[in-house]
N, CA, C and O atoms as a GROMACS GRO file, in nm:
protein
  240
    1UNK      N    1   2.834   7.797  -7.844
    1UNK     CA    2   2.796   7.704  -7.740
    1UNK      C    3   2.916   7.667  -7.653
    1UNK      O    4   2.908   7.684  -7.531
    2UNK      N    5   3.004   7.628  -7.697
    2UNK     CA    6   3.169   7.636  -7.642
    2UNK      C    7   3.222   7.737  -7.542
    2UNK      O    8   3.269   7.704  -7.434
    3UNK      N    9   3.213   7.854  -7.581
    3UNK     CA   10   3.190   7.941  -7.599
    3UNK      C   11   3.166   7.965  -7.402
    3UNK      O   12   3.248   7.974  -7.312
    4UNK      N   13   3.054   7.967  -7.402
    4UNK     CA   14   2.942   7.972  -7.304
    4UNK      C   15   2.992   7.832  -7.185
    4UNK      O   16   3.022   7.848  -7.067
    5UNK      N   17   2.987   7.717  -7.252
    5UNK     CA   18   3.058   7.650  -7.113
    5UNK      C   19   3.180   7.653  -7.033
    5UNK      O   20   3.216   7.618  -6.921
    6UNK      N   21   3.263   7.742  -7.203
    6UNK     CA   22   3.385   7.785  -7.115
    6UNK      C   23   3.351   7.892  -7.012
    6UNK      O   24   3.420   7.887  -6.911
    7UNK      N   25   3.268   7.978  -7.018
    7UNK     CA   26   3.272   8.051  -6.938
    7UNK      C   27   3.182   8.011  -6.794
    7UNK      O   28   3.170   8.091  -6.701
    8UNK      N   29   3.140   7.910  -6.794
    8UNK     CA   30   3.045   7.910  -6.725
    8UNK      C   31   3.166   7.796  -6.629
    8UNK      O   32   3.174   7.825  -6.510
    9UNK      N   33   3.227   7.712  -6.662
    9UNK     CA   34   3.340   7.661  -6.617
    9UNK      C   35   3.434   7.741  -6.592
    9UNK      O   36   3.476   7.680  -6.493
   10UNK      N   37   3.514   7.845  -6.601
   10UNK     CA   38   3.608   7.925  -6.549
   10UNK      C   39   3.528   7.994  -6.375
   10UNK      O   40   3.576   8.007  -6.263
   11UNK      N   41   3.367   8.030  -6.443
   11UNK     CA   42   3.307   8.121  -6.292
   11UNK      C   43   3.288   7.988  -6.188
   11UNK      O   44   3.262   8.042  -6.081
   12UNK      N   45   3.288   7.882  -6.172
   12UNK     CA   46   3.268   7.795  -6.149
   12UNK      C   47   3.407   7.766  -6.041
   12UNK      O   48   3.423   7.775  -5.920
   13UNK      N   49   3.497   7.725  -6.162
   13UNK     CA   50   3.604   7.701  -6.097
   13UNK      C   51   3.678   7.818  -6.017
   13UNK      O   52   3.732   7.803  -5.908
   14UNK      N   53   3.674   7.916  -6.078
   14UNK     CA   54   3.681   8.067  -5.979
   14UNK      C   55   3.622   8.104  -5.812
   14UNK      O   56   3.677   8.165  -5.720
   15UNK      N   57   3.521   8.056  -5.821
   15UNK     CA   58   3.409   8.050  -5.707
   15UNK      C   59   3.477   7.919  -5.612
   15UNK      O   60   3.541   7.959  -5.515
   16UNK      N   61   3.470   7.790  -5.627
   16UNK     CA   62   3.547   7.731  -5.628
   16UNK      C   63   3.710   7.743  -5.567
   16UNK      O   64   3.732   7.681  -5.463
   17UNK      N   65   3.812   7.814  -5.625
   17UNK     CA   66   3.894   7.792  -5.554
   17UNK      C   67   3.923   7.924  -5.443
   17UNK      O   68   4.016   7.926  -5.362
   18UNK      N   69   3.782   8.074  -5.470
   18UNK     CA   70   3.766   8.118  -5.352
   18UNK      C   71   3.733   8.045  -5.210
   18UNK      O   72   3.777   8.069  -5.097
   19UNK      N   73   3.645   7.951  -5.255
   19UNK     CA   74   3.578   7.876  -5.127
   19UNK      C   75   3.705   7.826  -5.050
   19UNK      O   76   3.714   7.858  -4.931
   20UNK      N   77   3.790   7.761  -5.099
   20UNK     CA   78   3.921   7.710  -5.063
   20UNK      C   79   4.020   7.761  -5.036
   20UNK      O   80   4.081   7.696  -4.951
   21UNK      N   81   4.077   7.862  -5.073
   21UNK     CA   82   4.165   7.974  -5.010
   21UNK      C   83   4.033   8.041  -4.885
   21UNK      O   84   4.079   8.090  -4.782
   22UNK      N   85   3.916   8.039  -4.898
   22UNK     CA   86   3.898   8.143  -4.786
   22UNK      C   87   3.878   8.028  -4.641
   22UNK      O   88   3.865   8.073  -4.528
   23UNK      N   89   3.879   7.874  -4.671
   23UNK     CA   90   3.850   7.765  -4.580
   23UNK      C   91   3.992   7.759  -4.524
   23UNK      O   92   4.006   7.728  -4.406
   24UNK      N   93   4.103   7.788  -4.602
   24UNK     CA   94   4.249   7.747  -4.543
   24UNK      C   95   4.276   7.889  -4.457
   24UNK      O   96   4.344   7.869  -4.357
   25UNK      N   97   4.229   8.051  -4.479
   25UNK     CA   98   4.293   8.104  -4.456
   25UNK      C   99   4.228   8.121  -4.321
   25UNK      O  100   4.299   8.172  -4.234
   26UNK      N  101   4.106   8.088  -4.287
   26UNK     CA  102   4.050   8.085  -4.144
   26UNK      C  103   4.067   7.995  -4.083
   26UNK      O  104   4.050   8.013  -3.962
   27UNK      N  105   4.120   7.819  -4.137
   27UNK     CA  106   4.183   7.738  -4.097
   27UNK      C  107   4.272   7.818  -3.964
   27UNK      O  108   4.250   7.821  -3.843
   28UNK      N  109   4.393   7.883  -4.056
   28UNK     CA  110   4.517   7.966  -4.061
   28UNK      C  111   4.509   8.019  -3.909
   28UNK      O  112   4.575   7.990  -3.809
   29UNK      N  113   4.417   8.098  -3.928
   29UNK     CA  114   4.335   8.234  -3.818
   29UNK      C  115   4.362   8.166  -3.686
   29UNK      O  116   4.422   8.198  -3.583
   30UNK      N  117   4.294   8.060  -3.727
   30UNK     CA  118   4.189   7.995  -3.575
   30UNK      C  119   4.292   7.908  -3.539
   30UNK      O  120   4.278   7.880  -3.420
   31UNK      N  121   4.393   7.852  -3.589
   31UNK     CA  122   4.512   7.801  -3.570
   31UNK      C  123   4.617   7.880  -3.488
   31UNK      O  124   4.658   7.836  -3.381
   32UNK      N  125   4.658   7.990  -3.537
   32UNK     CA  126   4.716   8.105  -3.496
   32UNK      C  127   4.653   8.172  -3.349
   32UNK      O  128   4.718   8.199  -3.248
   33UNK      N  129   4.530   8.185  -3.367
   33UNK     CA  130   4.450   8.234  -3.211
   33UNK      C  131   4.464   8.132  -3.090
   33UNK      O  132   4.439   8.159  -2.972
   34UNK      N  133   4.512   8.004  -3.143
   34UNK     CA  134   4.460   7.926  -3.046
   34UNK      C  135   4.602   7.907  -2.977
   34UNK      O  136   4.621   7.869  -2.862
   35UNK      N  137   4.706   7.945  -3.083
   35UNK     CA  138   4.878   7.920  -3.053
   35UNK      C  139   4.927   8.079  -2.968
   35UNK      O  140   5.042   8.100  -2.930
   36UNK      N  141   4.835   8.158  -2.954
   36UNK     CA  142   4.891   8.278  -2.912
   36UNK      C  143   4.784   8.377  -2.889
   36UNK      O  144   4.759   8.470  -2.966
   37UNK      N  145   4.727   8.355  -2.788
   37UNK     CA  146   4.567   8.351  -2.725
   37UNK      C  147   4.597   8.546  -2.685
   37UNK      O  148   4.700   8.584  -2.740
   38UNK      N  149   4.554   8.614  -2.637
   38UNK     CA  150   4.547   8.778  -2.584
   38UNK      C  151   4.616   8.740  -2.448
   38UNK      O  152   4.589   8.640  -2.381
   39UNK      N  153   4.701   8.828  -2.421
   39UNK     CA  154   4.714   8.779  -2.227
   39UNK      C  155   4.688   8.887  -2.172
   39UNK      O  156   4.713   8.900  -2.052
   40UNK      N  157   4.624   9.007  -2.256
   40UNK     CA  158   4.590   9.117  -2.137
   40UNK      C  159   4.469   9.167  -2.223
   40UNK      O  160   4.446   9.199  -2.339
   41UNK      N  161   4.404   9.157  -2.104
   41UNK     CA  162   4.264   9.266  -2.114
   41UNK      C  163   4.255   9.412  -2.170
   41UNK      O  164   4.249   9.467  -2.060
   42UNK      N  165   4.250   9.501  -2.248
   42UNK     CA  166   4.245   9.593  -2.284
   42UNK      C  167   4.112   9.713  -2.235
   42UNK      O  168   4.016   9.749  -2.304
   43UNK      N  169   4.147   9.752  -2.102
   43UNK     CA  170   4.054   9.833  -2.017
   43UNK      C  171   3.988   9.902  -2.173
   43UNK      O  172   4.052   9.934  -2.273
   44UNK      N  173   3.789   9.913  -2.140
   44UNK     CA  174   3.731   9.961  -2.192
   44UNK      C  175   3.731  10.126  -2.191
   44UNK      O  176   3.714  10.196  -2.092
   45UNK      N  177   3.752  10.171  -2.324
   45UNK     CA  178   3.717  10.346  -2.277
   45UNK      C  179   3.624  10.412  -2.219
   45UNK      O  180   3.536  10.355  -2.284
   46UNK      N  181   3.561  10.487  -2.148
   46UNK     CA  182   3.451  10.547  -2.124
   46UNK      C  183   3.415  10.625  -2.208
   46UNK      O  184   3.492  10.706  -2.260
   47UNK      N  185   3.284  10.615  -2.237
   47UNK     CA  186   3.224  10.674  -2.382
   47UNK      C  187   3.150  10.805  -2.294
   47UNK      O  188   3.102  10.803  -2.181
   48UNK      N  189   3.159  10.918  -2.391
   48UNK     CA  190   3.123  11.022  -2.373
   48UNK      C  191   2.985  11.046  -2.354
   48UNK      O  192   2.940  11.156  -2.324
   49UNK      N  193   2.909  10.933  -2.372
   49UNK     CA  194   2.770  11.001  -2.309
   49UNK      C  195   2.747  10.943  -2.194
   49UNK      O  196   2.658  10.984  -2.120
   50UNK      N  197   2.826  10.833  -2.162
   50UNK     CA  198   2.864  10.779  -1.991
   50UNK      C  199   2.893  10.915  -1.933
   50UNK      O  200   2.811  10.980  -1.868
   51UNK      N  201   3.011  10.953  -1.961
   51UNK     CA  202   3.035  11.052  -1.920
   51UNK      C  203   2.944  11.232  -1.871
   51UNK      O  204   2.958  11.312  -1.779
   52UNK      N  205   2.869  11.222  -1.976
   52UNK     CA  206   2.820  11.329  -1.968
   52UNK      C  207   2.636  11.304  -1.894
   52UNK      O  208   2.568  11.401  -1.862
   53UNK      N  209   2.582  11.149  -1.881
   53UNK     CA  210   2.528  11.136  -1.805
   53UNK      C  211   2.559  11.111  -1.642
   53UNK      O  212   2.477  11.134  -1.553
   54UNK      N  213   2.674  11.067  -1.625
   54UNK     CA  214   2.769  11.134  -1.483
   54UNK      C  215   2.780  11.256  -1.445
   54UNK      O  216   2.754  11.286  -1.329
   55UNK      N  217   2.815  11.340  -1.528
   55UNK     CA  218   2.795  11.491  -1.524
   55UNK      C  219   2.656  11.550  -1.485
   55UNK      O  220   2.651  11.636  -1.397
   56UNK      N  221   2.554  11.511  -1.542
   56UNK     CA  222   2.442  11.562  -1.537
   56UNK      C  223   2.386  11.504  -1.414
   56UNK      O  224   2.299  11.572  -1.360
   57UNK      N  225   2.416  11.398  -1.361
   57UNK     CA  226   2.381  11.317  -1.222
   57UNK      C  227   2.425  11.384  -1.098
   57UNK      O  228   2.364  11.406  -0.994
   58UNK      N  229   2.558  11.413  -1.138
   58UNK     CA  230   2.647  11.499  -1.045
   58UNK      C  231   2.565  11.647  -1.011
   58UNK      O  232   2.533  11.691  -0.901
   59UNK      N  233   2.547  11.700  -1.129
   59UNK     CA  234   2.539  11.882  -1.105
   59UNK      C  235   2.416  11.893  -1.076
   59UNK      O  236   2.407  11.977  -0.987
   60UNK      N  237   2.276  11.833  -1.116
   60UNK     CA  238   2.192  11.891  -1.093
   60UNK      C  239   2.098  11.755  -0.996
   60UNK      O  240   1.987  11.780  -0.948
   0.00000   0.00000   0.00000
């Protein structure tokens, strides 16, 4: 019986101090994003079936 609440108290407290490391580390994130934001746009690639419906617009 012991036994069993120990274990049921370890998954508990396990679960537990995931919730809390994963609340601080997006804390962290969103802290960090907000201190050092993107300053350049990163032009989109043109995807190859853009492309190859351009092609087909073009030739025929």
């Amino acid at each position: 019986m012991k036994g069993g609440l120990l274990i049921i108290l370890y998954m508990v407290i396990t679960a537990g101090s995931f919730i809390i490391v994963a609340n601080y580390n997006r804390e962290k994130l969103l802290k960090h994003q907000q201190e050092h934001p993107v300053k350049e746009q990163v032009k989109q690639r043109s995807s190859l079936e853009g492309k190859i419906k351009k092609w087909r617009k073009d030739t025929f």
